[in-house]
C-alpha positions as CSV (number, residue, x, y, z in Angstrom):
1,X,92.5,116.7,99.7
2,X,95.1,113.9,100.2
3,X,94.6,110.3,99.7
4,X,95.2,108.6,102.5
5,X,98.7,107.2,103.0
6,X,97.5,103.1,102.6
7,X,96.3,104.0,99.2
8,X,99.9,105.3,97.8
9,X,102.8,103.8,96.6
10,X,106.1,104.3,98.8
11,X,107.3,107.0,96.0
12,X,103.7,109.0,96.7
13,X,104.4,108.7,100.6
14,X,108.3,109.9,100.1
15,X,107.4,112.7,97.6
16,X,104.8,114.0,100.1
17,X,107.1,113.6,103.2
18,X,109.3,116.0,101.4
19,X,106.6,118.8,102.7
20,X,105.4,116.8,105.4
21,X,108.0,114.8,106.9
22,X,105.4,113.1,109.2
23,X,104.3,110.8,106.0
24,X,107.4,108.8,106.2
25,X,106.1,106.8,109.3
26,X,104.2,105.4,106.7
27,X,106.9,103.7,105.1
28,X,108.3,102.8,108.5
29,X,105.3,101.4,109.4
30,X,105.1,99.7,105.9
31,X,108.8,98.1,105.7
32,X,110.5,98.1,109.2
33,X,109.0,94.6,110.4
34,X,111.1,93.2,107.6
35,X,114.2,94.9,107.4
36,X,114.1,94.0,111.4
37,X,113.7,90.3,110.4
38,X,116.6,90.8,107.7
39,X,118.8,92.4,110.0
40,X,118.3,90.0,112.8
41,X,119.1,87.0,110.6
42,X,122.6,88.9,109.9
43,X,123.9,90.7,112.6
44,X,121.2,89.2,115.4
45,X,118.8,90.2,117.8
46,X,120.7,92.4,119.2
47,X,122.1,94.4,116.7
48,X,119.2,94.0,114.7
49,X,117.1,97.3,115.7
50,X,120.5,99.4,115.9
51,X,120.5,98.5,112.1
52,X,116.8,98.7,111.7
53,X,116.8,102.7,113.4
54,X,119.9,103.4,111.8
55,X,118.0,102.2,107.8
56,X,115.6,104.9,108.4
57,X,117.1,107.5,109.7
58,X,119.6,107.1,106.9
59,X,116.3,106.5,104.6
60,X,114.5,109.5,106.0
61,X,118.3,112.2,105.8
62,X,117.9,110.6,101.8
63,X,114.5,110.9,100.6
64,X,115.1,114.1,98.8
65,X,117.4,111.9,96.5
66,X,115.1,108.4,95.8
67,X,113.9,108.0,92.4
68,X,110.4,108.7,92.6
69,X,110.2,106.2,89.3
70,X,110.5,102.9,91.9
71,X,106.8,103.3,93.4
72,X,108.4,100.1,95.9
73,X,110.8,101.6,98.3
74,X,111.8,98.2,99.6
75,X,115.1,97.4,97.2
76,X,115.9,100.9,98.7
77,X,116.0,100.3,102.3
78,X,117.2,97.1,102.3
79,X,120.2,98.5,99.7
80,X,120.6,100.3,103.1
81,X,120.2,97.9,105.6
82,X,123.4,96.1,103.8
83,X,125.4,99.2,104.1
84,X,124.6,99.9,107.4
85,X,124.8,96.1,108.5
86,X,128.7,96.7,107.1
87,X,129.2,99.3,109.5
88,X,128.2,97.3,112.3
89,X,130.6,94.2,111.1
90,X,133.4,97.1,111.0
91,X,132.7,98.1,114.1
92,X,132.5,94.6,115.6
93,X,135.9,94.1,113.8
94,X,137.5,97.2,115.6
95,X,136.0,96.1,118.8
96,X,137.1,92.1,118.6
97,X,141.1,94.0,117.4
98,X,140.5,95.6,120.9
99,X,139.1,92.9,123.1
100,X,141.9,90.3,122.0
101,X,144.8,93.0,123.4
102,X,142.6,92.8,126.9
103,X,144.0,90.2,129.6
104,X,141.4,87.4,129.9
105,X,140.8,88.0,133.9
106,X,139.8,91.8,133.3
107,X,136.8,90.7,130.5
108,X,133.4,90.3,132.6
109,X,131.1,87.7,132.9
110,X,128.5,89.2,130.5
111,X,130.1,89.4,127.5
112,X,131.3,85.8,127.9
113,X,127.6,85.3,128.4
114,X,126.8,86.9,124.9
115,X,130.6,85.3,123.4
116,X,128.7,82.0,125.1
117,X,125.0,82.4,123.4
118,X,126.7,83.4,119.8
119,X,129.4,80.2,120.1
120,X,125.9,77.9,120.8
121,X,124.3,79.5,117.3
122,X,127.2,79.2,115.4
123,X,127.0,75.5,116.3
124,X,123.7,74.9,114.8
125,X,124.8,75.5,111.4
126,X,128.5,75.5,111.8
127,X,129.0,74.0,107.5
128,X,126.7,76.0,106.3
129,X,128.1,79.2,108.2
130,X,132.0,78.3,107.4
131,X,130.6,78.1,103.4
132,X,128.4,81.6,103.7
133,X,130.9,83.1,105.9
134,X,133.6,82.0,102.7
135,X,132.4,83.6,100.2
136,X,133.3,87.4,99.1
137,X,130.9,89.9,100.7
138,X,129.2,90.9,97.4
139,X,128.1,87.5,97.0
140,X,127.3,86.6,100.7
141,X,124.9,90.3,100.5
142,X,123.0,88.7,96.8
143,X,122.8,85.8,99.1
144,X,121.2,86.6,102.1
145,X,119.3,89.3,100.2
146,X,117.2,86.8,98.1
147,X,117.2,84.1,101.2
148,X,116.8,86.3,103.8
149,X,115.3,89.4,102.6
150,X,113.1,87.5,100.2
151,X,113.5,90.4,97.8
152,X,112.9,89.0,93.8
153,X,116.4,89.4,91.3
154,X,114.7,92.9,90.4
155,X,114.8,94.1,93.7
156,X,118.0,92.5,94.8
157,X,119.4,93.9,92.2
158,X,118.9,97.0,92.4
159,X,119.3,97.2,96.2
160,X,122.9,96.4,95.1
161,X,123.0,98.7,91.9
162,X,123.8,95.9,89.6
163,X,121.9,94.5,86.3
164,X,119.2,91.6,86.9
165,X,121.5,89.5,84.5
166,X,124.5,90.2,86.8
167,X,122.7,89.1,89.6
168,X,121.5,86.0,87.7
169,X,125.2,85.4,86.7
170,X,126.9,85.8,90.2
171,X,123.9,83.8,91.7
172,X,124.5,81.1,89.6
173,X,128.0,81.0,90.6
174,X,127.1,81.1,93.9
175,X,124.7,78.2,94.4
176,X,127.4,75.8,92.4
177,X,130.1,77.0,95.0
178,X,127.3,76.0,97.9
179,X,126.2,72.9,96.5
180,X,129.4,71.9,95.9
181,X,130.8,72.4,99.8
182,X,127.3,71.8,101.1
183,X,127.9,68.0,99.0
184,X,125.3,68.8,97.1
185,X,122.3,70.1,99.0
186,X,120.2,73.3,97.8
187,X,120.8,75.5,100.7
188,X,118.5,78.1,101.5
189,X,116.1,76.7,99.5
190,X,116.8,79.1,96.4
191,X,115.0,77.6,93.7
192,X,117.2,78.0,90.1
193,X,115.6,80.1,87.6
194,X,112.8,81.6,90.3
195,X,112.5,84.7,89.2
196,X,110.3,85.7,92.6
């Protein structure tokens, strides 16, 4: 008799979907509310569940290969989440190349609606933005992993397969740099020497 799937870790539920590949709807039900809120944060509410669906389908193709050892599958999916988010950004990057060789008459009026609605969040925050959007991608993702995806260095860490004194190290760096253009401020409210 099986325990039921509340009572076991992520790395119980993953090692039984193996056979019965219905258990992993546990872990969606488990995780997917905050890779949703992580992905929406970065990419927005629109891209947000194509990221989402695309983190555990990737998750599910993969769960022959995680390491039963991490019982928390979290630093997993969101180690996912930032590789999938960089597919969307590539894609969006293609797509922008492409829009800019259109004529401005032939473009219709809804994706000035959505150019429109992402111009008027951008505004909100347009320093803080400019300073996150500056910095090189590894440190924007240790960034917005520990801000956004509220993950502790552990899990940050190895979401991004680095040490937990690396991260320490190139988080360091980056809250100076932020300070420093934000005049200052603590953005993101990232405490130093947290170890969530």
């Amino acid at each position: 008799m099986h325990a039921p799937a509340g009572q076991l870790t992520d790395a119980a539920l993953i090692e039984r979907s193996l056979g019965d590949p219905a258990c992993f709807a546990a872990i969606f039900d488990r995780h997917s509310a905050a890779i949703v809120r992580y992905a929406c944060a970065r990419v927005g509410r629109d891209l947000a569940e194509d990221v989402t669906a695309g983190t555990f389908l990737a998750a599910f193709s993969r769960r022959a290969r995680y390491d039963l050892s991490r019982t928390d599958a979290r630093p997993w999916l969101y180690g996912i989440a930032v590789r999938e988010i960089g597919k969307h950004r590539r894609a969006e990057a293609v797509q922008r190349r492409a829009l800019a060789a259109v004529p401005a008459e032939l473009l219709t009026g809804d994706f000035g609606d959505r150019c429109a609605e992402r111009v008027t969040a951008e505004q909100l925050g347009p320093l803080l933005a400019a300073v996150i959007g500056g910095l090189p991608r590894r440190d924007r993702e240790l960034l917005l992993l520990i801000a956004w995806g509220e993950l502790s260095y552990a899990d940050a860490a190895q979401a991004l397969d680095i040490t937990v004194s690396a991260l320490r190290s190139r988080l360091n760096r980056v809250r100076v740099r932020l300070r420093k253009a934000l005049g200052g401020a603590n953005p993101a409210n990232i405490q130093e020497g947290t170890d969530r």
